[in-house]
C-alpha positions as CSV (number, residue, x, y, z in Angstrom):
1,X,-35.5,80.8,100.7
2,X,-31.7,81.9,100.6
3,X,-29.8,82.8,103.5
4,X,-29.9,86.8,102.7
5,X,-33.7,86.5,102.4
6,X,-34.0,84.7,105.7
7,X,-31.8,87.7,107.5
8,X,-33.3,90.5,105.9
9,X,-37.0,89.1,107.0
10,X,-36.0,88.0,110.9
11,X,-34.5,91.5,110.7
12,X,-37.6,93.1,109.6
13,X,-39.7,90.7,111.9
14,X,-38.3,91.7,114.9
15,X,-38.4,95.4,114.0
16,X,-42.1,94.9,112.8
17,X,-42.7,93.0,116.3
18,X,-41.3,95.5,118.3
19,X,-43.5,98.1,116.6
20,X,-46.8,96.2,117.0
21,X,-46.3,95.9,120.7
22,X,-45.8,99.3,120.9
23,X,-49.0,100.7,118.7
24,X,-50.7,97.8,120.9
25,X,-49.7,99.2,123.9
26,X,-50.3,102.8,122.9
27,X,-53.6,102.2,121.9
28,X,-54.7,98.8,124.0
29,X,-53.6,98.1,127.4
30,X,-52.2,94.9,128.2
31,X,-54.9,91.8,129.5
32,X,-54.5,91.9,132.9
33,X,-54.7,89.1,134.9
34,X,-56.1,88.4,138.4
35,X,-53.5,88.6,141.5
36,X,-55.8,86.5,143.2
37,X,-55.7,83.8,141.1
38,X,-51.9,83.9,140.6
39,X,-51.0,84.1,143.7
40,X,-54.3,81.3,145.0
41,X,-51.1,79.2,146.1
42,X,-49.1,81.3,148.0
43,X,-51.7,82.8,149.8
44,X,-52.8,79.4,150.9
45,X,-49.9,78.8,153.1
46,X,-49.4,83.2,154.0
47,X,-52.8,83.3,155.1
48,X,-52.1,83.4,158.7
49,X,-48.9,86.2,158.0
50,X,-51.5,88.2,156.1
51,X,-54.1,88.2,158.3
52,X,-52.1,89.2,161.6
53,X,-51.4,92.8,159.6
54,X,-53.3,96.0,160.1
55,X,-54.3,98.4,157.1
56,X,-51.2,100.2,155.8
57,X,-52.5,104.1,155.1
58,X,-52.8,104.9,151.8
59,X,-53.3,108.4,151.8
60,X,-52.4,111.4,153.9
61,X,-55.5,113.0,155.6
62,X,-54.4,112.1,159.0
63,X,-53.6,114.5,161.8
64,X,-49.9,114.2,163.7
65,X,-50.0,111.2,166.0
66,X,-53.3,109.1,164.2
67,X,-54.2,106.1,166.3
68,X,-56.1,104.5,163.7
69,X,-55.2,101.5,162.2
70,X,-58.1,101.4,159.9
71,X,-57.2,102.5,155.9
72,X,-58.0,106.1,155.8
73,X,-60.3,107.8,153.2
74,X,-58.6,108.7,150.0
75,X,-57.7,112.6,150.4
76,X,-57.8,115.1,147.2
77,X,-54.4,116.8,148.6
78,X,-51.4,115.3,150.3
79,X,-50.2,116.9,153.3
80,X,-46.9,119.0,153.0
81,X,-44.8,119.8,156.0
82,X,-41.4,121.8,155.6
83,X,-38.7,120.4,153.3
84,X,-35.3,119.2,154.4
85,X,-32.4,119.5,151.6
86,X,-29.7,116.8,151.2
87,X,-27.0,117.5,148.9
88,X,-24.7,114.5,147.8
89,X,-22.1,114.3,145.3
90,X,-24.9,112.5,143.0
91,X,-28.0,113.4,143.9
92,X,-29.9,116.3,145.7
93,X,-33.2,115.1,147.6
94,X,-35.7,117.1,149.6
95,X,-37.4,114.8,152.6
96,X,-40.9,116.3,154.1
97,X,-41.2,116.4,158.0
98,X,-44.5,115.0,157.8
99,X,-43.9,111.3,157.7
100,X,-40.2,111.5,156.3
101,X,-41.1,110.8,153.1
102,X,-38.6,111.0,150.5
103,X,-40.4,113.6,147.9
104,X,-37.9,115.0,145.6
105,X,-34.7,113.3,144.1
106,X,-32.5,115.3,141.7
107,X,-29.8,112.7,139.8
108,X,-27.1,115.4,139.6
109,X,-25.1,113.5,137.0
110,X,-27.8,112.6,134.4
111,X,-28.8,115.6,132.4
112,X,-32.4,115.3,131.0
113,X,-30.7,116.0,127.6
114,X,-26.8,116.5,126.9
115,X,-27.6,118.6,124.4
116,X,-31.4,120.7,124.9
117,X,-31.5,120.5,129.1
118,X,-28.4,120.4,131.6
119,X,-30.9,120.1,134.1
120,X,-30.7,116.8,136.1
121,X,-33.3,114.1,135.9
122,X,-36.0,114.5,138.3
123,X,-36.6,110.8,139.4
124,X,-38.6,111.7,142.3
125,X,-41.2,114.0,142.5
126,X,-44.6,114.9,144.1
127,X,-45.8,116.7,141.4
128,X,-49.2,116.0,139.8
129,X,-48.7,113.3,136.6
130,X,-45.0,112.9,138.4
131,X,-45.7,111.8,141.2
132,X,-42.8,109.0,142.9
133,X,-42.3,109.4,146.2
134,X,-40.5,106.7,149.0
135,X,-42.6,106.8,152.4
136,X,-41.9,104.3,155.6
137,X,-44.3,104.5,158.6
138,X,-44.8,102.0,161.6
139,X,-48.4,100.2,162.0
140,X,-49.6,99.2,165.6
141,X,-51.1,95.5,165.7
142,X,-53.8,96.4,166.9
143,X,-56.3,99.2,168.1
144,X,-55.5,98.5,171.3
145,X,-51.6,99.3,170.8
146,X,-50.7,102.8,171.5
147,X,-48.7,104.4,168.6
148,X,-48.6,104.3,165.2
149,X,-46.6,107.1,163.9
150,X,-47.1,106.3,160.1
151,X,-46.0,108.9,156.9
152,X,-48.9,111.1,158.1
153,X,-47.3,112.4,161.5
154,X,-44.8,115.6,161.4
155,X,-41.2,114.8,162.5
156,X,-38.5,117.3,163.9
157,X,-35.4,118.1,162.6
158,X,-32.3,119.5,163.5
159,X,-31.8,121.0,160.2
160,X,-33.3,122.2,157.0
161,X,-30.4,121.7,155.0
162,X,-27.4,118.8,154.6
163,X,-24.6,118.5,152.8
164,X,-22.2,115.7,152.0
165,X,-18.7,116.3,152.9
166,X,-15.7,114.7,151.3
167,X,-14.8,110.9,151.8
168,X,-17.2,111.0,154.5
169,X,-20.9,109.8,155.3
170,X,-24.4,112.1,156.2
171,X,-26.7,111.4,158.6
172,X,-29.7,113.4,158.5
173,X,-31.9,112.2,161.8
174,X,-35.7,113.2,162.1
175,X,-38.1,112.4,165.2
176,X,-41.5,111.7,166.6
177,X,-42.5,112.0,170.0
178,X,-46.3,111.0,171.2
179,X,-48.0,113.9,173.1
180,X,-47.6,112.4,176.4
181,X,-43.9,111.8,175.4
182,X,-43.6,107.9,176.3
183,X,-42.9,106.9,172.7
184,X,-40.1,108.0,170.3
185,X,-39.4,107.1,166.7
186,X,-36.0,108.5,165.4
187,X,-36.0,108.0,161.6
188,X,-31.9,108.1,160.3
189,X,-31.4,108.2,156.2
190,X,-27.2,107.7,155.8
191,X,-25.9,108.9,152.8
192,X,-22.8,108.0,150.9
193,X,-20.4,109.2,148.6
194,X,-21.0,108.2,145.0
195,X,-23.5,105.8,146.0
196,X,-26.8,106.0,145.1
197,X,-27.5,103.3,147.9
198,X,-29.5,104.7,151.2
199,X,-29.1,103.4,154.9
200,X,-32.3,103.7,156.5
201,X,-32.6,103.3,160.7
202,X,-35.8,103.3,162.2
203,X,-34.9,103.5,166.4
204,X,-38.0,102.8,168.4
205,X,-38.1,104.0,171.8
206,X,-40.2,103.0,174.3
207,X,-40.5,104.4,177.7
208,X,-44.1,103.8,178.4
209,X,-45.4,101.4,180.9
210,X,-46.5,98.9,178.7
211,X,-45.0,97.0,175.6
212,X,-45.7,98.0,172.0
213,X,-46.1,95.5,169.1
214,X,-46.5,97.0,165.7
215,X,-44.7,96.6,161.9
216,X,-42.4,98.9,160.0
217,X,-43.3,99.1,156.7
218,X,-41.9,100.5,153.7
219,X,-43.4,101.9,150.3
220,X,-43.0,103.0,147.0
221,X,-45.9,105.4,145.7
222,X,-45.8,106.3,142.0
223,X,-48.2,107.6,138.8
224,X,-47.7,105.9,135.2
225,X,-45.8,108.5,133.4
226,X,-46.3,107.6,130.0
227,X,-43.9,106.8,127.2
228,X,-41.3,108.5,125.7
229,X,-41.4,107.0,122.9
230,X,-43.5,104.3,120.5
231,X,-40.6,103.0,118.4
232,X,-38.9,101.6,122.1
233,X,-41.5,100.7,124.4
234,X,-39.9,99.7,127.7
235,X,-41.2,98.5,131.0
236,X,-42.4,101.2,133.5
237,X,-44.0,99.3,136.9
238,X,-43.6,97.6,139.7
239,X,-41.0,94.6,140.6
240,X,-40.6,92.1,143.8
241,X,-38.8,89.5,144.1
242,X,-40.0,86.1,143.7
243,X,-38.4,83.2,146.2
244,X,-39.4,80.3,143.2
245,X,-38.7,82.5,139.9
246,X,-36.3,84.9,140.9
247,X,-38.6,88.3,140.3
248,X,-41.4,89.2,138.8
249,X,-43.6,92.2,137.5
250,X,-46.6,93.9,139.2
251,X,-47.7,95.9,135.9
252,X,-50.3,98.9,136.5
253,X,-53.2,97.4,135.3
254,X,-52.4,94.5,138.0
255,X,-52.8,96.5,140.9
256,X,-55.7,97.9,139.5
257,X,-57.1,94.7,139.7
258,X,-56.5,93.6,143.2
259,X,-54.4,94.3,145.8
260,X,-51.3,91.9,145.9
261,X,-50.6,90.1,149.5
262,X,-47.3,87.6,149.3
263,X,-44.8,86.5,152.0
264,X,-41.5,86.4,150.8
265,X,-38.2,86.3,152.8
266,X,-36.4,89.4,152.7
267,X,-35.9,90.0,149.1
268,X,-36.7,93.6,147.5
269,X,-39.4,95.5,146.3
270,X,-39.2,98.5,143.6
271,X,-40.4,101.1,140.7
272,X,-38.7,100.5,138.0
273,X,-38.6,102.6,134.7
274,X,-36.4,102.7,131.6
275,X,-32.8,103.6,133.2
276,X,-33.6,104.2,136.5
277,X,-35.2,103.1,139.8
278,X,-36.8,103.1,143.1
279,X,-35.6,99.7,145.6
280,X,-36.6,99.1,148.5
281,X,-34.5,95.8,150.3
282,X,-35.2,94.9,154.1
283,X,-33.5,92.6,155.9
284,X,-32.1,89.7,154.6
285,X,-33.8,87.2,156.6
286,X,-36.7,89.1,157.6
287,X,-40.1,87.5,156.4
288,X,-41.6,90.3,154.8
289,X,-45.1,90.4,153.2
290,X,-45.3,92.4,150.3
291,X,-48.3,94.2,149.2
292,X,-50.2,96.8,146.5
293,X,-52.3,99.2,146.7
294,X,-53.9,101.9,144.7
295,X,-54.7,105.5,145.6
296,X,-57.1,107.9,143.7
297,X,-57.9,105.0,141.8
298,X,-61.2,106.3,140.1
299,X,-59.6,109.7,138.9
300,X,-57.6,110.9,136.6
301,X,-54.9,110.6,138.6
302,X,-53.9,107.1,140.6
303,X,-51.3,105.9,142.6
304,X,-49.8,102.7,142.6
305,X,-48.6,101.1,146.0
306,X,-45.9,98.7,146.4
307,X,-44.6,98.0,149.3
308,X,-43.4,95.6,152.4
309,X,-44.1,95.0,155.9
310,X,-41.6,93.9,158.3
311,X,-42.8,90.7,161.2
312,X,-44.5,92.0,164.0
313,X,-42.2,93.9,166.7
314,X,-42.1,93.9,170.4
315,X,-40.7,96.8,172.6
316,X,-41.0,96.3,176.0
317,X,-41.0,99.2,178.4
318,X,-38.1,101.3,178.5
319,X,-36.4,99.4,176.2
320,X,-35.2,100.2,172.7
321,X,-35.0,98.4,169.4
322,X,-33.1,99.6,165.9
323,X,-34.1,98.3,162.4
324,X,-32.2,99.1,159.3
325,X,-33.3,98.6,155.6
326,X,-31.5,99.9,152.4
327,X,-32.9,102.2,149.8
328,X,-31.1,102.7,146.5
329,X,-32.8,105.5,144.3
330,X,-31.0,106.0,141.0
331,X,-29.4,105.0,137.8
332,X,-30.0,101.0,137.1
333,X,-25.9,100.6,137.1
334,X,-25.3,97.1,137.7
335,X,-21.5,97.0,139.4
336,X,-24.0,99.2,142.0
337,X,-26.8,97.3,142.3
338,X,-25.9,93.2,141.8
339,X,-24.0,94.5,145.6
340,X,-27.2,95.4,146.8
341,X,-29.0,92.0,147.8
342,X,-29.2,88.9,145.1
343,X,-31.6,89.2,142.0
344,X,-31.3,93.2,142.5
345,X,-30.0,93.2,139.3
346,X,-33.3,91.7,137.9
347,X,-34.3,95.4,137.3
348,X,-31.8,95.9,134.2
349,X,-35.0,94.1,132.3
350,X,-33.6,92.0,129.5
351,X,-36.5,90.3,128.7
352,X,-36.6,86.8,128.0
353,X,-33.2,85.8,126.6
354,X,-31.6,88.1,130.1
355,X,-29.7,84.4,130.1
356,X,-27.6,85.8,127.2
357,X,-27.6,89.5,127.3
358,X,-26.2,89.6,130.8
359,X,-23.0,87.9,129.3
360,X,-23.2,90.5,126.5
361,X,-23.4,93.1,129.0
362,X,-20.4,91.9,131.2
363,X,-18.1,91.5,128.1
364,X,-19.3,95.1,126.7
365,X,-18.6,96.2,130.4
366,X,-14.9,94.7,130.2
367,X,-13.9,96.6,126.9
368,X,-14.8,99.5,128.3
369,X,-12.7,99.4,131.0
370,X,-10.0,99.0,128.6
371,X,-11.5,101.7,126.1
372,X,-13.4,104.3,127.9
373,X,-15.5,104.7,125.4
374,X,-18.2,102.8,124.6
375,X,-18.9,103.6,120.8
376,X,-15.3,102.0,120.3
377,X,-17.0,98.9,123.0
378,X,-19.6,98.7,120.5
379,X,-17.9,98.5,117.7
380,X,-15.0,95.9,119.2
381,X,-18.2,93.8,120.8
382,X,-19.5,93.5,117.1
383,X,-16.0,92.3,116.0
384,X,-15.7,89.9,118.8
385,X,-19.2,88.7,118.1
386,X,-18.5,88.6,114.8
387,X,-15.6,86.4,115.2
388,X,-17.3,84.4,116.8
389,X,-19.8,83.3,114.1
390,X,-17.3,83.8,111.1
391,X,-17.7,79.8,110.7
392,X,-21.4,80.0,111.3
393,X,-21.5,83.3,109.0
394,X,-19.0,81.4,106.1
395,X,-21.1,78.6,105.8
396,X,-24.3,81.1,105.0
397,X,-22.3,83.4,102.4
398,X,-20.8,80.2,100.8
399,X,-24.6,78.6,100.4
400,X,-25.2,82.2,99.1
401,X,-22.3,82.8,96.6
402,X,-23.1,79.2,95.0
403,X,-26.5,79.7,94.9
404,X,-25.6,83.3,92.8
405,X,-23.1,80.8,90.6
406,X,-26.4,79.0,89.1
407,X,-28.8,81.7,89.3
408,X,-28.8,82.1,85.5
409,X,-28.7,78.2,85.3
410,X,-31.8,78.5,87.7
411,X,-33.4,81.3,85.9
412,X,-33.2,79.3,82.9
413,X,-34.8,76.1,84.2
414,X,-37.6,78.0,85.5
415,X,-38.3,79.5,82.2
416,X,-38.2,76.2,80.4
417,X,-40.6,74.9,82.6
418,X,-43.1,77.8,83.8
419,X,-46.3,76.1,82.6
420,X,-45.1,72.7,84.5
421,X,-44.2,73.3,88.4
422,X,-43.4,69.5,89.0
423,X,-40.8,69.0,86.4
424,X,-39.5,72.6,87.3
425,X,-38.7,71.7,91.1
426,X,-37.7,68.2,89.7
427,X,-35.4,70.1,87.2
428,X,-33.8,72.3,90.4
429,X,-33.2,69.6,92.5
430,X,-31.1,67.7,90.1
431,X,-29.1,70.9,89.3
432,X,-28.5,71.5,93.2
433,X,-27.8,67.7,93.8
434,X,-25.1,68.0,90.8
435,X,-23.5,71.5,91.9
436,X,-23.8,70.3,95.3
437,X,-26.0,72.9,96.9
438,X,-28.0,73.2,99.5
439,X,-30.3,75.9,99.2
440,X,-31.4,76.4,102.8
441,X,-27.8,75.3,104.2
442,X,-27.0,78.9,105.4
443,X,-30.8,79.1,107.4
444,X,-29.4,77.4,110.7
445,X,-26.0,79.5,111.1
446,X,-28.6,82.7,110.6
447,X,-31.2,81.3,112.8
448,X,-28.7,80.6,115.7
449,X,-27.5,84.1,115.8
450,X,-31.0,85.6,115.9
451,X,-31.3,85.5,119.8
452,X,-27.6,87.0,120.0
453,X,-28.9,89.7,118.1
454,X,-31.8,90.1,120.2
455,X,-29.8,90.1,123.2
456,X,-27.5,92.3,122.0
457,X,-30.3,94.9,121.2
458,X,-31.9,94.8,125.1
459,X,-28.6,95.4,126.9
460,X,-27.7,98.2,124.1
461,X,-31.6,99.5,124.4
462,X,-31.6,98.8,128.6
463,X,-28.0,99.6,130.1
464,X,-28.1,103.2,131.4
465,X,-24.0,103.3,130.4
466,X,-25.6,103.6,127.4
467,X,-27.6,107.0,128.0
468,X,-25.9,109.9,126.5
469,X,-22.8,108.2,126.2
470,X,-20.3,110.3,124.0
471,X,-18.7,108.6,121.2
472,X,-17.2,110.8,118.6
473,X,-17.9,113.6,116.5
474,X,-21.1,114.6,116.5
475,X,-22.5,111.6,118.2
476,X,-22.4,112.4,121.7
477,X,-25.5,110.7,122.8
478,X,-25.4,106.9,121.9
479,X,-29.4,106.7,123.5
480,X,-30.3,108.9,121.2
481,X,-30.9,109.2,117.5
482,X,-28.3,110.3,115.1
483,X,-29.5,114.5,114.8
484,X,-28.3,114.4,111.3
485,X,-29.3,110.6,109.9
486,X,-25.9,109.5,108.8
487,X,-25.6,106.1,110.5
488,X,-29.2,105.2,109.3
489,X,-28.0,106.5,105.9
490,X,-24.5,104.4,106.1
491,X,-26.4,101.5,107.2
492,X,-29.5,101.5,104.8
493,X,-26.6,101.4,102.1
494,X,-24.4,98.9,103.5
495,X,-28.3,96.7,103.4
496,X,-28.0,97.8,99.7
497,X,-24.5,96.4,98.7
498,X,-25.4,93.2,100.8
499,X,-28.2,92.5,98.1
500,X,-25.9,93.4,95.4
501,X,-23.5,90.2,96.9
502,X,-26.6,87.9,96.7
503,X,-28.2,85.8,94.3
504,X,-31.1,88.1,93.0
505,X,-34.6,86.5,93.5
506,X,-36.2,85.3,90.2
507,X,-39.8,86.1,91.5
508,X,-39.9,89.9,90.0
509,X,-42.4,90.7,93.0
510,X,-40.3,89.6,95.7
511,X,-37.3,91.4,93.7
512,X,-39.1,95.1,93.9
513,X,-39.8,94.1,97.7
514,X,-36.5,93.4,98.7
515,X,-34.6,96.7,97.2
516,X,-37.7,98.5,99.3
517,X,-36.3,97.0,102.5
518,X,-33.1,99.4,102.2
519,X,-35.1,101.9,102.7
520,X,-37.5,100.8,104.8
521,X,-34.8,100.0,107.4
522,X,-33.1,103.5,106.8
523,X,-36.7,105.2,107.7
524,X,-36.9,102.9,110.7
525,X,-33.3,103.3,112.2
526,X,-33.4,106.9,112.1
527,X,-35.7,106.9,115.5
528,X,-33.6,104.0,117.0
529,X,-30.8,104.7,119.5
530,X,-27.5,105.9,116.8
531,X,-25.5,103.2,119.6
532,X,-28.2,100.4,118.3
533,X,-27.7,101.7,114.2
534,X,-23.8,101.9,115.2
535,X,-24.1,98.2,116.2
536,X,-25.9,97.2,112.5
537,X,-23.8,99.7,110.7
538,X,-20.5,97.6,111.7
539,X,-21.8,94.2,111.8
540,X,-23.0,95.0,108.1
541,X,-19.7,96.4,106.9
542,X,-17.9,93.0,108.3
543,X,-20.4,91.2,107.0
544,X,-19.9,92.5,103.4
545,X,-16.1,92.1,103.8
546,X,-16.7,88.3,104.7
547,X,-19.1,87.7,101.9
548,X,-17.3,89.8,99.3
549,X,-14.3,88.0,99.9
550,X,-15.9,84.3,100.1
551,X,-18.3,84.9,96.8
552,X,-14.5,86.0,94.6
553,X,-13.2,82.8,96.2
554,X,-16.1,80.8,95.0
555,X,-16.8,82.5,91.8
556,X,-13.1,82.3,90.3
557,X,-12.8,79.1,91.3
């Protein structure tokens, strides 16, 4: 197989790959597989931490100031108190008095379209089929522990509406008080400027006569909002992190299966979804046991759980204890969230080869701090790249433009010998032993650039930089396809002049399929991102400079 064969069909492999799991996923959901049994070996030595905590609630058909402990009965309707407004310089979020949940975040500087809807993305919301909320609540021990104010009871507030001011920070305070008033829980969100990251102070007051031991605990509580789009299936779930492998991912269909109970030292929790995302991070050295849960789970409307609870905590009487965690709620921007706590970054989902594409994405990062523009990073991370593997790249076009040389030499020898396929390949080797050929001696610089490539086309597909990033013209949306096909167009003809520069295949069947891939690719790169077809479009036309130039060398020589 020559080189340009072996591009064109990794090329339309991976394409082809990426499709499948898509249709698969569209019409098959993922095998699940047990948390119980992948988990048997941490559970063994977290058995007594998991065993020491009380039911977290899971819905919310409590009255203000529940003492039970036990999980509560799945409610049809959540409880809705009045809605406090925050206003940022990035985001504007509403926060219901009952429980302080976070129900509504608006992400003021990501349109929902640059071009069809101005409106800002609604990350958070507790909409039916949108629901994504963030709720935190305190758990008593026991029964026999007075107070539990959990995100059932009704807070007061000062105000119902907040604003950010200029260089400066927000508080926005909210508290419970028990009816016979012995027992106070001040919740505090801090908001910054152009941060996206959340202080969050839970101040526990106790001025009864006896002390109180309980948990905090902290959740995430989302529906599976389906996908955008076939062609780019991305990962929409749940993430912790993972003290032995870094992180991992608590799909849907896994906390449908069983409810997840793992102690991990501080660490994070989240919701992820393509661009964005919900984190929760407690303390650093606080070990926390994360868990999952699922509400509504036999309608047509679940919830999925993920959350942490914080070591048991003692308040003696008249005494007063603070505990601070950090919520970031936003646009997956990595110089934001590698700050946040190590492995945060984990969320930018890279997939397998994230070992590669997070260099990629910190050299396409660095030109565009040069550029301010990232079409133009694109296009001088392809050169670069490119550079890179001109040897690699030469030594395939070179295998290529010899192999065209004794095409008609090789054409020949094949019809001499059609009726007798041992003398023919004994006749072909001789001819490439004499010319000095190797026919598959541009497969290995190809095959080493493959996982580039791949790389290149996660951190393209996953960096949120990338969402309707302006780049000239009428390409203002680099997530986006190209409105009026011309980069698909431009690129399915650059495919077309790289055929031209290569031996032609004698086989007349495989001929007729390779001038269909031209156009195949065209049809397929016209739903893909235009910053993804920018990518190919460039790497194509320096590829056919390279090999134009090498084949005259070879072919006058």
């Amino acid at each position: 197989m020559d080189t340009q064969r072996l591009i064109l069909f990794a090329a339309f492999m991976l394409i082809s790959m990426s499709l499948w799991q898509s249709w698969q996923i569209q019409v098959n959901p993922p095998p699940t597989r047990s948390i119980s049994d992948t988990t048997v070996a941490n559970k063994t030595s977290e058995q007594a931490v998991a065993n020491d905590l009380p039911s977290v609630p899971v819905a919310e058909n409590n009255t203000e100031g529940a003492q039970s402990v036990s999980t509560p009965s799945i409610a049809e309707k959540m409880q809705s108190g009045q809605r406090v407004n925050v206003k940022t310089d990035v985001f504007e979020i509403e926060i219901d008095t009952i429980g302080g949940d976070i129900r509504r975040v608006a992400l003021l500087e990501y349109p929902v379209d640059v071009n069809k809807d101005p409106s800002p993305v609604i990350l958070m919301n507790d909409k039916s089929g949108l629901f994504f909320i963030s709720q935190t609540g305190l758990l008593a021990s026991s029964k026999d522990t007075p107070y539990a104010p959990d995100h059932n009871v009704s807070y007061k507030i000062n105000s119902l509406s907040y604003e950010l001011g200029k260089n400066s920070e927000l508080k926005v305070p909210m508290t419970w008080t028990s009816e016979d008033g012995q027992f106070t829980l001040t919740k505090i969100y801090t908001f910054y400027p152009g941060k996206y990251e959340i202080s969050v102070e839970h101040q526990i007051t106790n001025n009864s006569g006896i002390a109180w031991q309980g948990h905090l605990y902290r959740q995430l509580q989302r529906t599976n909002l389906e996908q955008a789009s076939m062609f780019l299936q991305t990962y929409t779930g749940g993430m912790i992190s993972n003290e032995g492998d870094g992180f991992e991912k608590i799909d849907f269909s896994e906390m449908s299966e069983g409810d997840l109970s793992r102690a991990n030292t501080g660490g994070w929790i989240s919701m992820i979804q393509h661009y964005f995302a919900g984190v929760w991070i407690p303390p650093e050295n606080s070990v926390e046991t994360y868990y999952t849960r699922v509400s509504n789970k036999n309608t047509s409307d679940p919830h999925y759980i993920i959350g942490s609870i914080s070591p048991a905590q003692i308040v003696n009487p008249d005494k007063s204890i603070v505990l601070k965690d950090t919520l970031f709620i936003g646009p997956k921007l990595q110089t934001q969230i590698k700050k946040l706590s190590p492995g945060v970054d984990s969320i930018v989902d890279y997939g397998f080869l994230s070992v590669i594409a997070h260099p990629i994405y910190w050299l396409l990062e660095k030109i565009q701090s040069v550029v301010n523009n990232w079409g133009w990073s694109i296009i001088f991370l392809t050169i670069i790249i490119k550079g890179l593997f001109y040897k690699l790249s030469a030594a395939s076009y070179k295998s290529m433009a010899h192999m065209r040389k004794v095409t008609p030499r090789l054409k020949a020898i094949q019809e001499q010998f059609k009726d007798n396929s041992a003398e023919k390949n004994k006749a072909m080797m001789e001819l490439y032993k004499k010319e000095k050929i190797n026919p598959l001696g541009g497969c290995l610089p190809i095959v080493v650039q493959i996982p580039v490539f791949i790389s290149l086309y996660w951190v393209l597909l996953e960096s949120v930089e990338m969402r309707q990033a302006d780049f000239m013209l009428w390409l203002n949306n680099l997530s986006a396809p190209d409105p009026y096909y011309v980069l698909p167009l431009i690129m399915g003809i650059s495919m077309f002049v790289q055929q031209k520069l290569n031996p032609a295949p004698m086989d007349p069947v495989q001929a007729k399929v390779m001038m269909m891939l031209p156009i195949i690719f065209t049809v397929f790169f016209a739903f893909f991102p235009s910053g993804l077809v920018l990518y190919w479009v460039v790497n194509n036309l320096l590829s056919i400079t390279q090999q134009w130039y090498i084949t005259r060398q070879i072919e006058n020589a």
